[in-house]
N, C-alpha and C positions, 0 to 999 in steps of 0.2 A: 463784302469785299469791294474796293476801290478803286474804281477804273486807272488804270496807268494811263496819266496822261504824256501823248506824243509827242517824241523829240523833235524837236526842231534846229535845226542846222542852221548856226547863224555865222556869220561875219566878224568882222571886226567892228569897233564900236564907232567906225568914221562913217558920217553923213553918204549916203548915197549921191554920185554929182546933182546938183541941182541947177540944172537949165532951167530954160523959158518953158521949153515943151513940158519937162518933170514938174514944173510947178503947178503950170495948169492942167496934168492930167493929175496930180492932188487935190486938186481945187474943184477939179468937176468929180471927181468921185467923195468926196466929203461932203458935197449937198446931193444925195444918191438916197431919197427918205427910204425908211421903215416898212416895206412890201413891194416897192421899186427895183425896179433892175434896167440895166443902162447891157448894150454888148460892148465889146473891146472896139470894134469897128465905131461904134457911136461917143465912144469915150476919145476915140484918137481923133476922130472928126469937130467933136466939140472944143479938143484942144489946138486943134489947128492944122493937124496932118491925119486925114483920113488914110490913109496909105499906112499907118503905124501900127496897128491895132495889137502886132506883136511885141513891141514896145514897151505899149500900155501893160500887158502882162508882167512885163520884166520890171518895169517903174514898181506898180504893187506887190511884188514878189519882193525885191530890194527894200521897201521903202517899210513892210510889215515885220520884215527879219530883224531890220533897224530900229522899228520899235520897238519889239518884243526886249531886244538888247538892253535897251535904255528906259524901259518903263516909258516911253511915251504912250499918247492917249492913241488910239487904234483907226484907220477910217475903216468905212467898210468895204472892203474891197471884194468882199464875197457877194457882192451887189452885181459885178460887172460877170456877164456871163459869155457864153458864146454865140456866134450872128444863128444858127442853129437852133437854140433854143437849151440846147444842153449845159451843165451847169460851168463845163469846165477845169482846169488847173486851183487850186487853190495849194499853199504855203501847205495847210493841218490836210489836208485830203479830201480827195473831191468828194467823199460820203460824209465828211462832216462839212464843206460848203453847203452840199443840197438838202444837209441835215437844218442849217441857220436860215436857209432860203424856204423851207418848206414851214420852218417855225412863225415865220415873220408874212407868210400866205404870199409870197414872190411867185412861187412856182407851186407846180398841184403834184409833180412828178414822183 
């Protein structure tokens, strides 16, 4: 039998705004390699406003739902986690984030 894959709640099919901030917390979570993980706090900081880190959540959240809409290619945003250690918010659920973090040896949890 075949897993039912989960619904995801999307938008409309228009670009999420793109500022200076939005670009460059794209930019830094797109080079985020394959066992790495960045927290929200270090993503808002490397983009220019450490103070944002909830933000940064909302940019990946908007900017993954937009994808999914339009078929674009995906970053990884289940890369950024929380300053805690834990895995956090993710779009599909935080047991399938800590499920792709655990596959890829990011976390041991």
């Amino acid at each position: 039998m075949e897993k039912a894959k989960p619904t995801i709640r999307t938008r409309n099919k228009k670009p999420p705004r793109e500022g200076a901030f939005y670009k460059k917390v794209i930019g830094v979570v797109s080079k985020i390699k394959r066992g790495e993980t960045l927290t929200y706090k270090e993503v808002a900081k490397k983009s220019g406003n450490e103070k944002a880190a909830r933000s940064v959540g909302r940019i990946l959240s908007g900017y993954y739902l937009y994808c999914e809409k339009n078929d674009i290619k995906k970053i990884p945003c289940h890369r950024v986690i929380r300053s805690d250690g834990k895995a956090g918010g993710y779009v599909k659920g935080a047991k399938e984030k800590a499920r792709l973090l655990k596959k890829e040896k990011a976390i041991s949890r």
